[in-house]
C-alpha positions as CSV (number, residue, x, y, z in Angstrom):
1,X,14.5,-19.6,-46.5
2,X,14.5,-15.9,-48.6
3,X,12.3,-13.9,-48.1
4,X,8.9,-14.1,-49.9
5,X,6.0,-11.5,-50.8
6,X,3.4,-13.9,-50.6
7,X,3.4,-17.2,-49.0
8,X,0.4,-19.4,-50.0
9,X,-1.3,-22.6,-48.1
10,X,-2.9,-24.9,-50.3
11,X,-4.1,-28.9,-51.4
12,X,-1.7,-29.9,-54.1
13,X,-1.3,-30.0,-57.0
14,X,-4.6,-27.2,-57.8
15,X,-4.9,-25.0,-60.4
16,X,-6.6,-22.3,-59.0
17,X,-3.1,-21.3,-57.1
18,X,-1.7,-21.2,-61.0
19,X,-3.7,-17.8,-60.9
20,X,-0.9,-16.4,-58.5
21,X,2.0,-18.3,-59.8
22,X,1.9,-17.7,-63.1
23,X,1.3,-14.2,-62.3
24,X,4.1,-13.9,-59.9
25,X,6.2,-15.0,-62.7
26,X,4.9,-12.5,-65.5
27,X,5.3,-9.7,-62.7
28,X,8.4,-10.8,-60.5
29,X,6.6,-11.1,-57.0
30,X,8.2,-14.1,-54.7
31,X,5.8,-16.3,-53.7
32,X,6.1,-19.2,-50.9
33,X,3.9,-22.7,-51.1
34,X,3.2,-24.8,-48.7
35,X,1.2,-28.2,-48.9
36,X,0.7,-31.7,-49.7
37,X,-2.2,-33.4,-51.3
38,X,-5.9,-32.9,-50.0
39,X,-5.8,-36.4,-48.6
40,X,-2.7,-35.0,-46.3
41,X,-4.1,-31.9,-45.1
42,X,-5.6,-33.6,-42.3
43,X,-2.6,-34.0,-40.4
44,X,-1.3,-30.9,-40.6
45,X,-1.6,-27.9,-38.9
46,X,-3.3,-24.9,-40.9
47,X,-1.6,-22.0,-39.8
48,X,0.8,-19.1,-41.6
49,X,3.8,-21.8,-40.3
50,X,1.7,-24.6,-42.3
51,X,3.1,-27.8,-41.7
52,X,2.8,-31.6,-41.3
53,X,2.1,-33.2,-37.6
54,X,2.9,-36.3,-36.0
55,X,0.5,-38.8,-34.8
56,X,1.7,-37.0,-31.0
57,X,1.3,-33.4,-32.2
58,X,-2.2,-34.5,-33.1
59,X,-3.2,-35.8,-30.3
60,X,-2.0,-32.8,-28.6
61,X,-3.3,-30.3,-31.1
62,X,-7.0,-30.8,-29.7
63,X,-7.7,-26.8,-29.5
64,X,-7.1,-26.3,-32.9
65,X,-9.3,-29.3,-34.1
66,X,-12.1,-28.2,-36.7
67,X,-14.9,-30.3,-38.2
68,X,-14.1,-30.6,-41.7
69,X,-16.3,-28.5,-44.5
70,X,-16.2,-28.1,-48.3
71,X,-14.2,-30.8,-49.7
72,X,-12.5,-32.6,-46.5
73,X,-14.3,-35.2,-43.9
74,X,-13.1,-35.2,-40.0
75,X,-11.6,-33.1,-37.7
76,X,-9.0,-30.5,-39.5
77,X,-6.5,-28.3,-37.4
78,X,-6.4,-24.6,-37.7
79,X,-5.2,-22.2,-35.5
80,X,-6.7,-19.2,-34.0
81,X,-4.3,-17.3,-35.6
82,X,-5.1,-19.0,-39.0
83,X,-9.1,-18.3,-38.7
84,X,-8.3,-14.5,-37.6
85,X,-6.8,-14.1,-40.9
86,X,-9.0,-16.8,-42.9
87,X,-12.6,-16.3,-41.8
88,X,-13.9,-18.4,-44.1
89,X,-11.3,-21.2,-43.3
90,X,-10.8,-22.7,-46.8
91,X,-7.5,-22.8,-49.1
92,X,-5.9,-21.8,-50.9
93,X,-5.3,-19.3,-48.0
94,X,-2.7,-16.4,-48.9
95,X,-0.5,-14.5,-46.6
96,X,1.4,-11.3,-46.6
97,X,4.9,-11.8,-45.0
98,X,4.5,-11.0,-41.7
99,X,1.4,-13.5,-41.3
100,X,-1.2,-10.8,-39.8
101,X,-3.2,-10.3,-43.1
102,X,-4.7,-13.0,-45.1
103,X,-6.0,-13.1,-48.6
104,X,-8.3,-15.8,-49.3
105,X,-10.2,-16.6,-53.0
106,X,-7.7,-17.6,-55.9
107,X,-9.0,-14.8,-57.7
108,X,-8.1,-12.1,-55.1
109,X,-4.8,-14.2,-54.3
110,X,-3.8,-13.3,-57.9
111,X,-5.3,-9.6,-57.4
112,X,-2.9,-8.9,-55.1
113,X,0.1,-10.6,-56.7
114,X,-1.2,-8.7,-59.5
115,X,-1.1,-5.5,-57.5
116,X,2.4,-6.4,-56.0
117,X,4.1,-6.6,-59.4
118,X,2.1,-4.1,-61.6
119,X,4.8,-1.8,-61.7
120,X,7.2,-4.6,-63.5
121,X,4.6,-6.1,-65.6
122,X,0.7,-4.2,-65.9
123,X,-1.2,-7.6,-65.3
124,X,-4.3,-5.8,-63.8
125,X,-4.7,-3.6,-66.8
126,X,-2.9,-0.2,-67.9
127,X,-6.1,2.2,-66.0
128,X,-9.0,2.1,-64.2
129,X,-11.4,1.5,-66.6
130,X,-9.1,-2.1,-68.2
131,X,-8.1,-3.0,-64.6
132,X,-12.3,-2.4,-64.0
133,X,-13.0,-5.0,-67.1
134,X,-10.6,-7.7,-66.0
135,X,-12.2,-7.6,-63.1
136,X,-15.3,-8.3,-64.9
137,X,-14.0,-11.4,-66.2
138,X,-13.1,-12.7,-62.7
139,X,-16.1,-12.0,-61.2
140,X,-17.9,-13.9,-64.2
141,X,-15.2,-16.8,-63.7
142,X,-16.8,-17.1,-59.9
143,X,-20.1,-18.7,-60.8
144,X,-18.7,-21.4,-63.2
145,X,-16.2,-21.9,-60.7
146,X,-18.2,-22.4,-58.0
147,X,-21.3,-24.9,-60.2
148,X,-17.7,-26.6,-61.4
149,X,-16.2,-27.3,-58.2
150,X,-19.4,-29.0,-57.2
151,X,-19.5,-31.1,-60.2
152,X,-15.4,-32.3,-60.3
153,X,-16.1,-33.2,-56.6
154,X,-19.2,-35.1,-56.9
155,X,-17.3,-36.8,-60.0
156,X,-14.4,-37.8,-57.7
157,X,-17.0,-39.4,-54.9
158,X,-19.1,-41.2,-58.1
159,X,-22.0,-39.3,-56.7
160,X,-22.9,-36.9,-60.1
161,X,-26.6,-36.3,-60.0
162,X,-28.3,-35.1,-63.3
163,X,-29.3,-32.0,-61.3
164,X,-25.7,-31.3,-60.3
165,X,-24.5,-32.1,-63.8
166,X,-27.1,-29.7,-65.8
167,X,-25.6,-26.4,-63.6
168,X,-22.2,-27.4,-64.3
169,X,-22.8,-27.7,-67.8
170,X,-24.8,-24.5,-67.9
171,X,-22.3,-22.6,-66.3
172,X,-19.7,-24.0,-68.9
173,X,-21.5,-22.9,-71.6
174,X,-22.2,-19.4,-70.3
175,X,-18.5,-18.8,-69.3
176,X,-17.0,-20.0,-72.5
177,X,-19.8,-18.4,-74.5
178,X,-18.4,-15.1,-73.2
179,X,-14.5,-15.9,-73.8
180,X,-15.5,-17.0,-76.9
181,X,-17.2,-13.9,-77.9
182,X,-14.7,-11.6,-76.5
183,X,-11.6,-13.1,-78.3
184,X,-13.9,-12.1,-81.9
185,X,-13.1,-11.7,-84.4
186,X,-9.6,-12.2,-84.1
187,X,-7.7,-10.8,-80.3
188,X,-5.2,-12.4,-79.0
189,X,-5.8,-11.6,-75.7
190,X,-9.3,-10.8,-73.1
191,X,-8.5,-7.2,-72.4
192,X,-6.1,-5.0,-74.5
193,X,-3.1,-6.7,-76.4
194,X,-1.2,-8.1,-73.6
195,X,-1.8,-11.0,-71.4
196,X,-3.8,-10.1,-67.9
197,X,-5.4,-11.5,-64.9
198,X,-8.3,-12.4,-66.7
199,X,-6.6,-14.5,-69.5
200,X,-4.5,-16.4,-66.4
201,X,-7.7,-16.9,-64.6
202,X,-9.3,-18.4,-67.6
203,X,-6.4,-20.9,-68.7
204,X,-6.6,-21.9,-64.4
205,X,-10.4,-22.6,-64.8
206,X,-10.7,-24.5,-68.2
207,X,-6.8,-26.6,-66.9
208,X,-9.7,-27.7,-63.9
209,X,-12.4,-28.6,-65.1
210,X,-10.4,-30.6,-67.8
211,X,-10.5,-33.2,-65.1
212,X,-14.2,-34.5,-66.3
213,X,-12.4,-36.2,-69.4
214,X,-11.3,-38.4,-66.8
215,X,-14.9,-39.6,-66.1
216,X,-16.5,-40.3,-69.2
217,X,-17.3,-43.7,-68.5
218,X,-18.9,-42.9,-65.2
219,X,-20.5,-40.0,-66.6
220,X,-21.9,-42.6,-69.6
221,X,-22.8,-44.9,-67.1
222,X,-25.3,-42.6,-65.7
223,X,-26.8,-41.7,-69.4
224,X,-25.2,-38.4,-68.9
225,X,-23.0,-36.5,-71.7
226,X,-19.8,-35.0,-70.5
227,X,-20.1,-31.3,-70.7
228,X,-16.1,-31.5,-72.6
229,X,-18.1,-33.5,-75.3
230,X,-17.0,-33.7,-79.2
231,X,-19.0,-30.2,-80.5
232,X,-17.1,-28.1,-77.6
233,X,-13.5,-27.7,-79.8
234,X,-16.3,-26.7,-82.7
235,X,-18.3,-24.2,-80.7
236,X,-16.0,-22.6,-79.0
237,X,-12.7,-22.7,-81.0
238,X,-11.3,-19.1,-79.8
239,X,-11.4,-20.0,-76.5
240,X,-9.8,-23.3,-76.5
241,X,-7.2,-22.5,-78.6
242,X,-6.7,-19.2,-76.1
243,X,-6.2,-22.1,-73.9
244,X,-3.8,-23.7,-75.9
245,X,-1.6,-21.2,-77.1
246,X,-1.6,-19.5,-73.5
247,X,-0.5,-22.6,-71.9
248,X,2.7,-22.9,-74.0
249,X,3.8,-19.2,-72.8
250,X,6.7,-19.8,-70.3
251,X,5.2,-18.3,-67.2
252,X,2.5,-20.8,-67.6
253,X,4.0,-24.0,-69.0
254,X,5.8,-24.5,-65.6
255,X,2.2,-25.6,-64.2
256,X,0.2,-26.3,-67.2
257,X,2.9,-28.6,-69.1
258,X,3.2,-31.2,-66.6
259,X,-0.5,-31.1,-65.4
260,X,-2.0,-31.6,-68.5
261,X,0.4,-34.6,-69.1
262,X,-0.7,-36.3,-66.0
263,X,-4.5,-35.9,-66.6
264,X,-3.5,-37.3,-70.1
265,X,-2.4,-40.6,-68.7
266,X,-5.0,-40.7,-66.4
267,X,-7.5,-40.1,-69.0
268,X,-5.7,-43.2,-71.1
269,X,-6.0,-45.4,-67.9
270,X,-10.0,-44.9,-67.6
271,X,-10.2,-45.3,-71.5
């Protein structure tokens, strides 16, 4: 294997780590995945050498077993090493090449991809004061993230309470309210006139929570309305064709194209 600027641990496919690749991409920074799907992730060993275990290795691997939080059920296995550098022990968990210093957070995994390549491409703004107001998109990205994250994930186990649904669909509206107005009357892009962190970040989140169209009929089922409802292409037009136009830009169609195509069928099947 090359040599790599960032290598990156994650559940796959997830959109969130589009924030780094598509940047890496735009910027030229060399970025390393590892993963498999969530389901998998039990069996393997979370560590900067992430990799897949045998039924042996696990049952030899009891000083690295974890319970399970935040999306996962059981016993997980993460390494000393891997907690030193992940506190928090979630992914996607980012690390520099020589494995000491991890970077946890999609949005500060694309920060520093942004910071790594600024010099090719200006991602993170042209000077403080731009590089200060994308950052002011991400951090208002972090609350619908987190009140959508819930939601997908309580759609996934068919356990969507009308409590759980209402903050999801609050936190939609407030986050695409604010896209919305800040691509009037006519801007092409969040900040400035080139495309940033904070329009990548955007196109991640709304690619995500696309995944309710998927559950409509569980969603009707409960006498709830899906939050991606008929009005939403009316009432927030900018923002969703922002979405369309930057998901047909070649650094992002690599993940976007083929994603979008798969929830498609999907969303044909539960039709």
């Amino acid at each position: 294997m090359g040599t790599f600027d960032l290598r990156i641990f994650s559940y796959l496919p997830n959109p969130r780590i589009w924030k780094a690749t598509i940047a890496a991409r735009m910027c030229g920074v060399t970025i390393d995945i590892r993963g498999a799907a969530g389901s998998e992730l039990q069996k393997w060993l979370w560590d900067f050498e992430a990799r897949p275990l045998s039924d042996a290795e696990m049952a030899e691997a009891k000083e690295n077993e974890r319970l399970a939080k935040a999306g996962f059920s059981g016993p997980l296995f993460k390494t000393n090493a891997f907690l030193d550098a992940h506190p928090f022990g979630t992914v996607p968990a980012a690390f520099g090449p020589d494995g000491t210093v991890g970077i946890f957070e999609s949005n500060s995994i694309m920060r520093a991809v942004g910071r790594l390549g600024q010099e090719v491409y200006p991602l993170y703004g042209k000077d403080p004061y731009a590089a200060s107001r994308i950052d002011s998109f991400l951090d208002a990205s972090l609350v619908f993230a987190r009140d959508s994250q819930v939601y997908l994930l309580a759609l996934m186990a068919g356990t969507v309470t009308p409590e759980v649904h209402a903050r999801a669909k609050e936190a939609f509206a407030t986050y695409l309210t604010g896209i919305d107005r800040a691509l009037m009357p006519s801007r092409s892009h969040l900040v400035g006139d080139g495309i940033t962190l904070a329009d990548i970040c955007f196109v991640a989140e709304y690619a995500l929570f696309s995944n309710e169209r998927a559950q409509r009929k569980l969603l009707e089922g409960q006498g709830l309305e899906p939050v991606l409802n008929e009005g939403v292409g009316h009432e927030y037009s900018r923002a969703l064709n922002h979405f369309q136009v930057m998901s047909q830009h070649e650094a992002f169609a690599e993940d976007v194209a083929p994603y979008m195509e798969k929830l498609e069928r999907r969303i044909e099947r539960a039709a």
